[in-house]
mmCIF file of the N, C-alpha and C atoms, coordinates in Angstrom:
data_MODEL
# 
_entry.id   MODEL 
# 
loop_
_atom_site.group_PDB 
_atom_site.id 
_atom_site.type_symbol 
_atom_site.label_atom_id 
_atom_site.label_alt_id 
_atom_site.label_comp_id 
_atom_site.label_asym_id 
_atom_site.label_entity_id 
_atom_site.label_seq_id 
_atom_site.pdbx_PDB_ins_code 
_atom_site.Cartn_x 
_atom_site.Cartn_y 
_atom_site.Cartn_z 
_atom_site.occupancy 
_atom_site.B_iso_or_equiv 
_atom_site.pdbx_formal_charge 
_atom_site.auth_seq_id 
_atom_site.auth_comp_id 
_atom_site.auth_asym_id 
_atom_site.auth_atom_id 
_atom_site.pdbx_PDB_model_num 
ATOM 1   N N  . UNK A 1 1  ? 0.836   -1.178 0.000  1.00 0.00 ? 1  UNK A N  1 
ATOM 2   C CA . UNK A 1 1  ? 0.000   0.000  0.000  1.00 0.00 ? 1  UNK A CA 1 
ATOM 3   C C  . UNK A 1 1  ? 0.881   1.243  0.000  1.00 0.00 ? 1  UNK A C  1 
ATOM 4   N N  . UNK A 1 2  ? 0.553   2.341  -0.977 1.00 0.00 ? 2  UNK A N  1 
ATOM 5   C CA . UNK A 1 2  ? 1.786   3.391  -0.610 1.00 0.00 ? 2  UNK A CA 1 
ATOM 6   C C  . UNK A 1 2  ? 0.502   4.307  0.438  1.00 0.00 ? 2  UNK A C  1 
ATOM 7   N N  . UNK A 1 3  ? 1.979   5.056  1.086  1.00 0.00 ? 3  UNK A N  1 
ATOM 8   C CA . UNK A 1 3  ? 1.666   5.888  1.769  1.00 0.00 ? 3  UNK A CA 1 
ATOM 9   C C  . UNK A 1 3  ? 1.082   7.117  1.161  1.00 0.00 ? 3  UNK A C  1 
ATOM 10  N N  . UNK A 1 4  ? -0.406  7.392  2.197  1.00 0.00 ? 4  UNK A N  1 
ATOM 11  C CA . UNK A 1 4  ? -1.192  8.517  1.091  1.00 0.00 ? 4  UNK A CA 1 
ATOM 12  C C  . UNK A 1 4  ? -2.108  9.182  2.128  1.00 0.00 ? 4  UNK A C  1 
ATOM 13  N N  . UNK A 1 5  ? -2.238  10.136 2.439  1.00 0.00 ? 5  UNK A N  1 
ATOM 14  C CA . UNK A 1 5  ? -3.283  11.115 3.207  1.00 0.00 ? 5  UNK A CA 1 
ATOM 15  C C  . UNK A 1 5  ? -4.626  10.724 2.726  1.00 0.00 ? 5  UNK A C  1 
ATOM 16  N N  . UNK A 1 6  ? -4.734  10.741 1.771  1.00 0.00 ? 6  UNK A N  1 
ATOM 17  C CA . UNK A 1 6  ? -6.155  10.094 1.037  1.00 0.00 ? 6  UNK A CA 1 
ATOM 18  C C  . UNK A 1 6  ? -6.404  8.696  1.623  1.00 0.00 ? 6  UNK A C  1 
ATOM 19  N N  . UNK A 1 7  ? -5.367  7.521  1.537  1.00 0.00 ? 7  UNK A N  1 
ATOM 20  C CA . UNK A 1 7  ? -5.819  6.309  2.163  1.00 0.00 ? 7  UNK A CA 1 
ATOM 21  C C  . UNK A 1 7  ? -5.560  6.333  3.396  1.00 0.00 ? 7  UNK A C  1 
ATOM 22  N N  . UNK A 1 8  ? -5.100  7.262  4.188  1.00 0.00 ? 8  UNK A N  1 
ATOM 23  C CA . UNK A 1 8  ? -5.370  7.062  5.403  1.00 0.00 ? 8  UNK A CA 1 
ATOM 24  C C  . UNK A 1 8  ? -6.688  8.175  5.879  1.00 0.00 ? 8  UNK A C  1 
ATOM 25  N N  . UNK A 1 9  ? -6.864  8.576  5.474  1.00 0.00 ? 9  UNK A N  1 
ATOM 26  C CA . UNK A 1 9  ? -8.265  8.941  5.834  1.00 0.00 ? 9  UNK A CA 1 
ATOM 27  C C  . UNK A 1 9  ? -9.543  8.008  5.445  1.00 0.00 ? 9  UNK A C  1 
ATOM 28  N N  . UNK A 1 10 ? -9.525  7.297  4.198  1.00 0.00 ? 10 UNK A N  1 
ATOM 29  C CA . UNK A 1 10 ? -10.307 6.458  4.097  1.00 0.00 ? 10 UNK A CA 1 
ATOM 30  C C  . UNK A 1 10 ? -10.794 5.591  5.213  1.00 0.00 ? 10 UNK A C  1 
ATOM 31  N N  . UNK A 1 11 ? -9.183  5.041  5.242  1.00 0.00 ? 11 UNK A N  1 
ATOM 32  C CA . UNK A 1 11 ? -9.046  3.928  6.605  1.00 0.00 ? 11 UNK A CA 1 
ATOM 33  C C  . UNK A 1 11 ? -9.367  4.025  7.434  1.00 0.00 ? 11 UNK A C  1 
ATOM 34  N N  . UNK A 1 12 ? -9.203  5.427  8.400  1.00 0.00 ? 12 UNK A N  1 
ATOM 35  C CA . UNK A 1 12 ? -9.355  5.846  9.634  1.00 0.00 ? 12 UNK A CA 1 
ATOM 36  C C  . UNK A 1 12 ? -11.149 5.973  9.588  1.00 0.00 ? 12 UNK A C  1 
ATOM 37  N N  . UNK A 1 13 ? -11.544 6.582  8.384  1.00 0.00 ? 13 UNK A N  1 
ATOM 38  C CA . UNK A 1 13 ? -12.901 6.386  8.093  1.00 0.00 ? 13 UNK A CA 1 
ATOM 39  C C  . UNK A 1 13 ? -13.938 4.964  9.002  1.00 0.00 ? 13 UNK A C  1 
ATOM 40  N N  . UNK A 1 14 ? -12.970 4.247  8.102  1.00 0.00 ? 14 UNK A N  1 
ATOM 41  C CA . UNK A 1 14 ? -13.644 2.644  7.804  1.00 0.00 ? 14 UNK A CA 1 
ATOM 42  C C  . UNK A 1 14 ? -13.526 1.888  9.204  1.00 0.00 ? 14 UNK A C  1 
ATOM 43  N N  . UNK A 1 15 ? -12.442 2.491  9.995  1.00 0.00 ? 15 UNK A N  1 
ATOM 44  C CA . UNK A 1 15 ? -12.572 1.667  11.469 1.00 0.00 ? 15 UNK A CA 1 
ATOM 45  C C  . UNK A 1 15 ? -13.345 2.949  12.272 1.00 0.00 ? 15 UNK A C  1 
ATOM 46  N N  . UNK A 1 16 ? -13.559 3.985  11.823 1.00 0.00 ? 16 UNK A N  1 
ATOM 47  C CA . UNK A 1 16 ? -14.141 4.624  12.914 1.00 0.00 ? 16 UNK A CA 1 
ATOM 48  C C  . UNK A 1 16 ? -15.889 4.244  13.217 1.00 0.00 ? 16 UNK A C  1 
ATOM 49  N N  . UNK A 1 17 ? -16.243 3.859  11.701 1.00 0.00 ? 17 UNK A N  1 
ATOM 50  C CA . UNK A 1 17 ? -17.598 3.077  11.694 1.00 0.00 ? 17 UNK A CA 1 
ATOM 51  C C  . UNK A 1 17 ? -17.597 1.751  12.168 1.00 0.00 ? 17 UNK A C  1 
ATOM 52  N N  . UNK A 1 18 ? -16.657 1.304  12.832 1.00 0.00 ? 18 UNK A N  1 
ATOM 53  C CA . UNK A 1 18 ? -16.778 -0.326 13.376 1.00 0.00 ? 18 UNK A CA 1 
ATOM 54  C C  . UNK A 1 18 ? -16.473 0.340  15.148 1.00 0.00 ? 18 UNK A C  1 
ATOM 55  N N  . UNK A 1 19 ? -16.152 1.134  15.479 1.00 0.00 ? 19 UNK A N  1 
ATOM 56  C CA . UNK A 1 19 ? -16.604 1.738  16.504 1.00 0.00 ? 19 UNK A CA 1 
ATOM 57  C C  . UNK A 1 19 ? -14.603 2.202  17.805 1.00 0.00 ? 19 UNK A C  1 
ATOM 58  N N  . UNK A 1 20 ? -13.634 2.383  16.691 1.00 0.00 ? 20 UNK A N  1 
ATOM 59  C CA . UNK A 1 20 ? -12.574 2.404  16.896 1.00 0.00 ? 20 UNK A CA 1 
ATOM 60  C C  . UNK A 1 20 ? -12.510 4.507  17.398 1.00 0.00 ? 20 UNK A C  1 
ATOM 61  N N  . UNK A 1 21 ? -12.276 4.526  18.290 1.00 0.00 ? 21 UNK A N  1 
ATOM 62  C CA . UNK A 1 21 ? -12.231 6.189  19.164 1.00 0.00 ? 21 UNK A CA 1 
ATOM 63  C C  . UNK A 1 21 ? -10.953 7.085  18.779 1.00 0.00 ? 21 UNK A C  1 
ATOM 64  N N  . UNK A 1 22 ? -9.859  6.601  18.070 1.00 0.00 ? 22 UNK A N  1 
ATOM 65  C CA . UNK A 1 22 ? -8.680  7.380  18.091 1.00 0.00 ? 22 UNK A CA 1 
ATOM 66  C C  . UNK A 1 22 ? -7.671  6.234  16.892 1.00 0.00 ? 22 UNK A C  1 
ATOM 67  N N  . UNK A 1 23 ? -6.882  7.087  16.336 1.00 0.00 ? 23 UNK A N  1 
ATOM 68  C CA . UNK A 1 23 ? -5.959  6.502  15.725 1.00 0.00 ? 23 UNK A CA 1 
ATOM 69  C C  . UNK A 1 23 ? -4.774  7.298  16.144 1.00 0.00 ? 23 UNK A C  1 
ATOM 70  N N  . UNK A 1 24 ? -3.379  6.613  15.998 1.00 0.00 ? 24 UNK A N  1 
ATOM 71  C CA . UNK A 1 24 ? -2.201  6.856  16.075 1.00 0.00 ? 24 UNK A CA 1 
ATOM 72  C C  . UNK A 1 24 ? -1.392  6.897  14.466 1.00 0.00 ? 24 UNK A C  1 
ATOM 73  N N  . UNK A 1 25 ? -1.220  7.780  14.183 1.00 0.00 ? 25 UNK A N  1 
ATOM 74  C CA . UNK A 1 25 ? -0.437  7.937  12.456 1.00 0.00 ? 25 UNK A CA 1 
ATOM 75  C C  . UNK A 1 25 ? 0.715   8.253  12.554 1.00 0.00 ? 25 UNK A C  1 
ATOM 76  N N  . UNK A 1 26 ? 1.742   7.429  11.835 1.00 0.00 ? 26 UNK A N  1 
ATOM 77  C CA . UNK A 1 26 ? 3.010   7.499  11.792 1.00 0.00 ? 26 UNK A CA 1 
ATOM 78  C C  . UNK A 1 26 ? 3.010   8.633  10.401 1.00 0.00 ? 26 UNK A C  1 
ATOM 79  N N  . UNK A 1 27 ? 4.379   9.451  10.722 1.00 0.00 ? 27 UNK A N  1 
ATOM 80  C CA . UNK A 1 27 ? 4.483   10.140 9.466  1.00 0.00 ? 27 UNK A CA 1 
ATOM 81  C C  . UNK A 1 27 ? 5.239   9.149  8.253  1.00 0.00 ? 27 UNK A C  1 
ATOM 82  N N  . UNK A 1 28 ? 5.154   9.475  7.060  1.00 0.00 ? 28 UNK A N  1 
ATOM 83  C CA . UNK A 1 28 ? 5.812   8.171  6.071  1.00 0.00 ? 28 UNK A CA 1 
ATOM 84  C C  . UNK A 1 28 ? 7.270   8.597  6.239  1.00 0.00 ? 28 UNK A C  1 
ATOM 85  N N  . UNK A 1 29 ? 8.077   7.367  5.515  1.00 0.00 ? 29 UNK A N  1 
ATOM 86  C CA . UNK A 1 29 ? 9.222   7.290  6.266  1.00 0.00 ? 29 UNK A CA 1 
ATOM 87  C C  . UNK A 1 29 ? 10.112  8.108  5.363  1.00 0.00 ? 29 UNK A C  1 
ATOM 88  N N  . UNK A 1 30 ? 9.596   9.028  4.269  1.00 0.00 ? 30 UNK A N  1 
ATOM 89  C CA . UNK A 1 30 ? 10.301  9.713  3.461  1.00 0.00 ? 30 UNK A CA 1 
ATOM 90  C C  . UNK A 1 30 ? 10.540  10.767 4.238  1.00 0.00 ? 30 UNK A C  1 
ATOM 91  N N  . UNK A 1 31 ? 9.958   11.181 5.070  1.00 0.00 ? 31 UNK A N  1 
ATOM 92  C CA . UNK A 1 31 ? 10.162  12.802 6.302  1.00 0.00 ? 31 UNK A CA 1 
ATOM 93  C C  . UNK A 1 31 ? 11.009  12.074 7.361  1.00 0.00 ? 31 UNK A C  1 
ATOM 94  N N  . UNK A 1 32 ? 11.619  10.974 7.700  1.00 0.00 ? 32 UNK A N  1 
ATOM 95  C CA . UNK A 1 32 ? 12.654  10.925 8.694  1.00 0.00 ? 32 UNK A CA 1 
ATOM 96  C C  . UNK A 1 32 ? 14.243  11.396 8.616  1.00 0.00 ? 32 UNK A C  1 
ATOM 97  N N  . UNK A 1 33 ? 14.667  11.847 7.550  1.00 0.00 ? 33 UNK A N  1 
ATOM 98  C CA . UNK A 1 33 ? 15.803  12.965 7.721  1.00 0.00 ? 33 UNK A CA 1 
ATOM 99  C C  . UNK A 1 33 ? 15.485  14.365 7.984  1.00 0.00 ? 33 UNK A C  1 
ATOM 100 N N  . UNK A 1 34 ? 14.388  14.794 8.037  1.00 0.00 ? 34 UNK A N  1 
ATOM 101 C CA . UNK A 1 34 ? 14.068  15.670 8.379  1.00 0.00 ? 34 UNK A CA 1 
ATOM 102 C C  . UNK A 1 34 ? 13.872  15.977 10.069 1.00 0.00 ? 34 UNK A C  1 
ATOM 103 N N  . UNK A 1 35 ? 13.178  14.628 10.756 1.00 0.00 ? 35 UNK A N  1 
ATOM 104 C CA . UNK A 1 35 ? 12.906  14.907 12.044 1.00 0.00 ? 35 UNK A CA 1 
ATOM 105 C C  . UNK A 1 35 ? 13.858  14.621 12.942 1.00 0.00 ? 35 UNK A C  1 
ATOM 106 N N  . UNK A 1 36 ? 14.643  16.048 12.750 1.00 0.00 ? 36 UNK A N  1 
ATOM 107 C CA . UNK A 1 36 ? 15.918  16.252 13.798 1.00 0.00 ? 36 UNK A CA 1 
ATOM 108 C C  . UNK A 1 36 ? 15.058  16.754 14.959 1.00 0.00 ? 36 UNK A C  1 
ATOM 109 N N  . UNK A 1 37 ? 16.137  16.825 16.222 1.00 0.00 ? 37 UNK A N  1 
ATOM 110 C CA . UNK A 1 37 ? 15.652  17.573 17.763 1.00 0.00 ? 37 UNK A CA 1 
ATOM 111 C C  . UNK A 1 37 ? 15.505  18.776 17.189 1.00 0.00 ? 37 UNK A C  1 
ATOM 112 N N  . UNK A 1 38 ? 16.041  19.683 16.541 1.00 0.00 ? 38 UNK A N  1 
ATOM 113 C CA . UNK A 1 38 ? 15.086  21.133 16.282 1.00 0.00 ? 38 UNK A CA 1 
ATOM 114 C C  . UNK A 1 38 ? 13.791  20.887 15.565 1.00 0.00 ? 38 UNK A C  1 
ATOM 115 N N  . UNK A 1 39 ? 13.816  20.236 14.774 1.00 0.00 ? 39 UNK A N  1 
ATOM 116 C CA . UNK A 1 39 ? 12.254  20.244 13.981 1.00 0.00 ? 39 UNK A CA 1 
ATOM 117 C C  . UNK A 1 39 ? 11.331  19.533 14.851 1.00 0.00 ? 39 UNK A C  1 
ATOM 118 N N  . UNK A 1 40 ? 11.054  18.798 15.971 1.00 0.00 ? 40 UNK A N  1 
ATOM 119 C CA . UNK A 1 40 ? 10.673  18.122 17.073 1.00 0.00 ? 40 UNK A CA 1 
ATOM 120 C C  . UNK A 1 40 ? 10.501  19.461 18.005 1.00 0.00 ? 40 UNK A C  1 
# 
């Protein structure tokens, strides 16, 4: 599955109607040279 704002909203959609209260979203792993202690 690629990583997509669009399919994760779908998703988050689709379990929130089966009765799921919160999701946890990882950012995709193309932004991890970016998340230094200053950008944090």
């Amino acid at each position: 599955m690629r990583e997509s704002a669009k399919a994760t909203i779908e998703f988050i959609k689709k379990i929130a109607d089966k009765g799921v209260d919160f999701a946890t979203i990882l950012l995709p792993h193309y932004f991890v040279k970016y998340m230094t202690d200053d950008a944090l």
